[in-house]
C-alpha positions in Angstrom: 100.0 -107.3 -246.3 96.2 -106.3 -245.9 93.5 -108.8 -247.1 92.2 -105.8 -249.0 95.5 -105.9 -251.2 95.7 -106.9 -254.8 98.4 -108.6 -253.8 97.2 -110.7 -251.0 93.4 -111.3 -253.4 94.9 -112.5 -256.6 98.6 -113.9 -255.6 99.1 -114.7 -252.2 95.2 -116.1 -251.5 95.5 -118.2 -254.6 99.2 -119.7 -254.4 98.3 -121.1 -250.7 95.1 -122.5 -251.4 96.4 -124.4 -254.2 99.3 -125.6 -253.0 97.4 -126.7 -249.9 94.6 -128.3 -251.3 96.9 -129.9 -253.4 98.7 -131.6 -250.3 96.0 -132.5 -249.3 94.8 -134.5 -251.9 98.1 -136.3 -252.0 97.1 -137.2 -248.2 100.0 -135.4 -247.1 98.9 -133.6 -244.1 101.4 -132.4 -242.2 103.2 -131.4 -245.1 100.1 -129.2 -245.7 100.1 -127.8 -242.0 103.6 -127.2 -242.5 103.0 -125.1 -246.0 100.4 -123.2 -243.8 102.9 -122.5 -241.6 105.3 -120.9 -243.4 102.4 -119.5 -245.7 101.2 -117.6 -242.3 104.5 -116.7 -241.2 105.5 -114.6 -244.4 102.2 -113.1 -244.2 102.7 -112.0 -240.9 106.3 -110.5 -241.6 106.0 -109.7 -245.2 106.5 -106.2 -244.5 109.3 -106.2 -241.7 110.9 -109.8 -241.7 114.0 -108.9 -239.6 111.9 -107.5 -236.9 108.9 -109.5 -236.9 109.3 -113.2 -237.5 112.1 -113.5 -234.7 109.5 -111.6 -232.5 106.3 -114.2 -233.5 108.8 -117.2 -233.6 110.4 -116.7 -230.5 106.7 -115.8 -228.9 105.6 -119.4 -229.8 108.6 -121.2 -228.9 108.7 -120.0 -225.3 104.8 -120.3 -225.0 104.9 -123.8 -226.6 107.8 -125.4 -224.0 105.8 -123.6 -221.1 102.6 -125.6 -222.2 104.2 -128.9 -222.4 105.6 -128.7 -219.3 102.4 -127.1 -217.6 100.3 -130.2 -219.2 103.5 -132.7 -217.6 103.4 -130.6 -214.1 100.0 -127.9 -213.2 102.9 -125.6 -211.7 101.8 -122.1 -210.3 105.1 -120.8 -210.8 105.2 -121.8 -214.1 102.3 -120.3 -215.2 103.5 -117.5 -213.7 107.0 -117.3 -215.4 104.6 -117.9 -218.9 101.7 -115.1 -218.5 104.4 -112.8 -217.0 106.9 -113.3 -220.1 103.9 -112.3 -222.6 102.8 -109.8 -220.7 106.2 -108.3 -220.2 106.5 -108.3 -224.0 103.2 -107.2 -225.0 103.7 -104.1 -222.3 107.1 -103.3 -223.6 105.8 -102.6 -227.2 102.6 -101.4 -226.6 102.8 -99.6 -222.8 106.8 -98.6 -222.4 106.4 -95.0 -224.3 102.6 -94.5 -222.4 104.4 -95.5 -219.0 107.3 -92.9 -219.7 105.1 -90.1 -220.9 103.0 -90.8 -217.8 105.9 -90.5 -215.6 107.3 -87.3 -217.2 103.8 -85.7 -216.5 103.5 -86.5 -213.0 107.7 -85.9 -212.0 108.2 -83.3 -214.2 111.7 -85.2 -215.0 112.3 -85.8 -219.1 113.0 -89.1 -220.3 113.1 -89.9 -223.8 110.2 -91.6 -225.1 111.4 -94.8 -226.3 108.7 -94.0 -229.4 109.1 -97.9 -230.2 106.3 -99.6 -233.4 103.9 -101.6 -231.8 104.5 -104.7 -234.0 101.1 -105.8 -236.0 99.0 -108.3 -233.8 101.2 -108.8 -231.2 97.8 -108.2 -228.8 96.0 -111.0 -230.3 98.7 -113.7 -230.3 99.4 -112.8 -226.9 95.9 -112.8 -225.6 95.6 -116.3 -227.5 98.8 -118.3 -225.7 97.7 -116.9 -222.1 94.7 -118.7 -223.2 96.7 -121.6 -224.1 98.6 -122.2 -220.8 95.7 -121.2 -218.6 94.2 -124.2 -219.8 96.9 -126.1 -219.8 97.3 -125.1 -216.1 94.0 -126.3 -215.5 94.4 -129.4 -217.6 92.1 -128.7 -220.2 94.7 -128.4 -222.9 96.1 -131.5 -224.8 99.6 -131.9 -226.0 99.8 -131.0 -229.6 102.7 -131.2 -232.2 105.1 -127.8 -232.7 103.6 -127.5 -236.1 100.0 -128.2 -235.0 100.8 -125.1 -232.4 102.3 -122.9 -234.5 99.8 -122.8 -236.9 97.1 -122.3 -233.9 98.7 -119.1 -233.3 100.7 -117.7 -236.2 97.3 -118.9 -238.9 96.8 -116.1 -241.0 93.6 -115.2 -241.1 92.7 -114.4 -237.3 96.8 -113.0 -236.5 96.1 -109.2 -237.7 92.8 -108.5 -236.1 91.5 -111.6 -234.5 88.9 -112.7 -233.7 90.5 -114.3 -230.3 90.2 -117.8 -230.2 90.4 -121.1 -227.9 92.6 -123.9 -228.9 90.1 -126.2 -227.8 87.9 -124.9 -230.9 90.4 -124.5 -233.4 93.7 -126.9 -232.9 91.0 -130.2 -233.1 90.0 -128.6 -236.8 93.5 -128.8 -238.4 93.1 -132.6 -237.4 90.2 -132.6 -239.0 91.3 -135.1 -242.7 88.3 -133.8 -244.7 89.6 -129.9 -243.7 92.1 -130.9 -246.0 90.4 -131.3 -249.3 88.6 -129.0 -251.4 85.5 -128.7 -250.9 82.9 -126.4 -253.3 80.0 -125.2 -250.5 83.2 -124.4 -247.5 84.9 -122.6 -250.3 81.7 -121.2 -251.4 80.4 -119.9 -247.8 83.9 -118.9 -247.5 84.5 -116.8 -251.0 80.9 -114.9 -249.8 81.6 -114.3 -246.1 84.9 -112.9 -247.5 83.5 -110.6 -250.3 80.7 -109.4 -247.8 83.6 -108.1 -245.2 85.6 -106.8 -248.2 82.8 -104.8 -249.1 82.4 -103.5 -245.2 85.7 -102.4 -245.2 85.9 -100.9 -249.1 82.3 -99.4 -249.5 81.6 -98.6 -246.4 84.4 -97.8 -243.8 86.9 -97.0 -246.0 84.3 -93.9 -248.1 82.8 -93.2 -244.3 86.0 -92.2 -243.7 86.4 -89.8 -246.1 83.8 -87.9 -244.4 85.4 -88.7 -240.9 88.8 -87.9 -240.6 89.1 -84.6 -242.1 86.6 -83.1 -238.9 88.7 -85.0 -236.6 92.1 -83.2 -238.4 90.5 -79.6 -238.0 89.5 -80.7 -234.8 92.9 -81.7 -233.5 94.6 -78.5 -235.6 92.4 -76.3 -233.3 89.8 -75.5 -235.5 86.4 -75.0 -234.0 83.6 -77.1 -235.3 80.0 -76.6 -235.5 77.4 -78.6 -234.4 76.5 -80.4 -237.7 80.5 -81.2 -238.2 80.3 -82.4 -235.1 77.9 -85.0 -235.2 78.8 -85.6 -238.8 82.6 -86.9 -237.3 81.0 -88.1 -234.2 78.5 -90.4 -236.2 80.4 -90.8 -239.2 83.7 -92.4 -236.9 81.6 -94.8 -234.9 80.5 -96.2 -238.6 83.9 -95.8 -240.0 85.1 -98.0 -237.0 82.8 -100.6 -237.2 82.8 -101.3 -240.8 86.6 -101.3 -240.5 86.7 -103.9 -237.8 83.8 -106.0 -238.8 84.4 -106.5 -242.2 87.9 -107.1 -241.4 86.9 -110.1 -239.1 84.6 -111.1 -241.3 87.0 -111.2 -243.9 89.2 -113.7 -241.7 86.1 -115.5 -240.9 85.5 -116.1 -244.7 88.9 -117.2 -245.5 89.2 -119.9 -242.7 85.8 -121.6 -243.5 87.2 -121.4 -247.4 89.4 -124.4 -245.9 86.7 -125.7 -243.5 87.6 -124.0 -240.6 85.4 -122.4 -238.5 86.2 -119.1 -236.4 84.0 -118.1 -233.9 82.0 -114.6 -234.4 83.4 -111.4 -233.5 80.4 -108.8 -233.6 76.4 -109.9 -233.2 74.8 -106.4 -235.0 76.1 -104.3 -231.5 74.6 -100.6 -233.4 70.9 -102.3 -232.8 71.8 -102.9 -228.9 69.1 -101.8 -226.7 71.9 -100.1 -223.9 75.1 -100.7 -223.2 75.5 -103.4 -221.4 74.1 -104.8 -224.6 76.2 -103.1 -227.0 79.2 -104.6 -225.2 77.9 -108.4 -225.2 78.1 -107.8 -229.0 80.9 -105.6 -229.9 84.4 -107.7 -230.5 82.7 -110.4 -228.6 85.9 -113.2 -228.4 88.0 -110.4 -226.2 84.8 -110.0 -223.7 84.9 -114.1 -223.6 88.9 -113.9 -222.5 88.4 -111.1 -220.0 85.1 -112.9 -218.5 86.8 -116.4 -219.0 90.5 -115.6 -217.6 89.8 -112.8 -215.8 86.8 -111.4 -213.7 85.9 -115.4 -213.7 89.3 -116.1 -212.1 88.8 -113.0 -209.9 86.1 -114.3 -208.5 83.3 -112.8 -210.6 79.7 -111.8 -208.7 79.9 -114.8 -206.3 82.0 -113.1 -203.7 79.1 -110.5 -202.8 78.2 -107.1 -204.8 81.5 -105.2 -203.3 83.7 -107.7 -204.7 82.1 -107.8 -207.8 82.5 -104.1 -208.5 85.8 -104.3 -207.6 86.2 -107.4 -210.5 84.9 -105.5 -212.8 86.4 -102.2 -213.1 89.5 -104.2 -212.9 88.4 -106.5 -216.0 87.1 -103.2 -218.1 90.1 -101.3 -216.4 92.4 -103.8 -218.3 90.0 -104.0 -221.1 90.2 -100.5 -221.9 94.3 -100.2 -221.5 93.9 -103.6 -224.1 92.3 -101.1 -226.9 95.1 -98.8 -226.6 97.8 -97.1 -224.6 96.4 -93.7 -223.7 94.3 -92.3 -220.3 90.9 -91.7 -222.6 90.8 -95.7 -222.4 91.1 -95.9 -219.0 89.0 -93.0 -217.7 86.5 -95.0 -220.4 86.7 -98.5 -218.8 84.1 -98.3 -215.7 81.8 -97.5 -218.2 81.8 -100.4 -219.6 80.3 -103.5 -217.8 79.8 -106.8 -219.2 78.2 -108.6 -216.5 
């Protein structure tokens, strides 16, 4: 289910608001947490239930008992066994067919591609609950509820595309008793910031790419392309993406503040940067806070001299790249781009 659909607009949008709204007039609030709960999980699996709720459920279960006891006991190997479960999983649907063809190329031996579907927003869920028991190695996490925590990862309008959030700045908001109750200027800054990403993604992405992605077919038939194709698909590609992205994340942004809650900002206008150092600061701006916050930080960032900083970052932008997808383009790609 896309936020674009007719079917998420004018029946799923409107059934959950109501009902939760409704729940929370009553002054039953965890019964309203718990409607968004389920309301997020069959949004998430709508379209493969057998396949992706154990996958999500399973995710939080063994990410929520590794919290609790990291907040009990700040145990390295702990927090070892918890990143290295999530990124075991994460690299076994996303990596496991890039590792294999990789290996193939350099052996010359032949085994089978595995050719397994990456499961929708498994990156950003993941990225989210290392978040989640980093800080709750360093004690900066409180204990929540297992509905409060679900909902922090599995809520429905950041799970697709993100933005990446903190639970610091989103688990204290479903505590929140006015959150709970309609009110008309959250809904209304919520309805625009919504219909202004719906119409990034609709009028301008989704036509851009009509333009697009026919050059980039003939291009990857073999056809050669002339210099004004070229730049048309080059150009037209780099809008297509943005558009897409923005307005989905805008979109999300919209339909969290429609119940009060705030997400934090994803892109800050990156096509007027000034260079790219720039450009990165404000393109998908919550996944260079994780990899400045949990990793080159963590590394040791630029207070360990100008070698070791170099080294931290190609390693940040190395992992950054490999984050946007599975294929060498994104890692020959990642030294060019530095966010320090």
């Amino acid at each position: 289910m896309l936020f674009n659909s007719a079917q998420f607009i004018f029946v799923f949008l409107p059934i959950v608001l109501s009902v939760f709204f409704l729940l929370g007039r009553l002054r039953e609030q965890m019964l309203a947490v718990m409607w968004l709960v389920i309301a997020s999980l069959v949004f998430y699996s709508s379209d493969d239930p057998y396949r992706l709720l154990p996958l999500i459920l399973s995710s939080i279960a063994f990410n929520f008992f590794i919290g609790r006891m990291l907040l009990r006991s700040q145990n390295g190997v702990l927090l070892a066994i918890g990143v290295g479960g999530d990124l075991l999983l994460l690299g076994y649907f996303k990596y496991a067919g890039f590792l294999v063809e990789t290996l193939n190329a350099v052996t010359g031996i032949a085994l089978q591609n595995p050719n397994i579907d990456l499961p929708i927003g498994i990156s950003f869920f993941t990225f989210t609950q290392i978040a989640f028991l980093v800080d709750a190695y360093r004690g900066e996490a409180r204990e929540y509820e297992p509905f409060h925590y679900t909902l922090f990862v599995s809520f429905f309008p950041h799970l697709i595309a993100g933005p990446i959030y903190h639970h610091k700045e989103i688990m204290p908001q479903f505590q929140v008793q006015e959150n709970f109750r309609f009110h008309i200027s959250n809904f209304g800054f919520g309805l625009t910031w919504f219909a202004l990403g719906l119409a990034k993604k609709m009028l301008f992405a989704d036509v851009v790419a009509q333009y697009a992605t026919p050059i980039f077919n003939a291009a990857a038939a073999g056809q050669a392309l002339g210099l004004v194709d070229s730049w048309i698909g080059a150009c037209g590609f780099a809008l297509q993406l943005y558009y897409d992205f923005s307005g989905y994340t805008d979109m999300a942004i919209g339909l969290a503040l429609m119940i009060g809650v705030r997400l934090p900002l994803n892109f800050d206008s990156p096509y007027k940067a000034l260079s790219l150092i720039d450009f990165w600061r404000r393109w998908h701006m919550t996944l260079s806070r994780f990899l400045r916050d949990y990793l080159y930080i963590p590394l040791g960032g630029n207070r360990k001299g100008p070698r070791r900083r170099y080294i931290n970052l190609l390693v940040t932008m190395l992992l950054g790249g490999l984050w946007h997808g599975a294929a060498w383009t994104f890692v020959i790609r990642a030294p060019f781009m530095d966010s320090d």
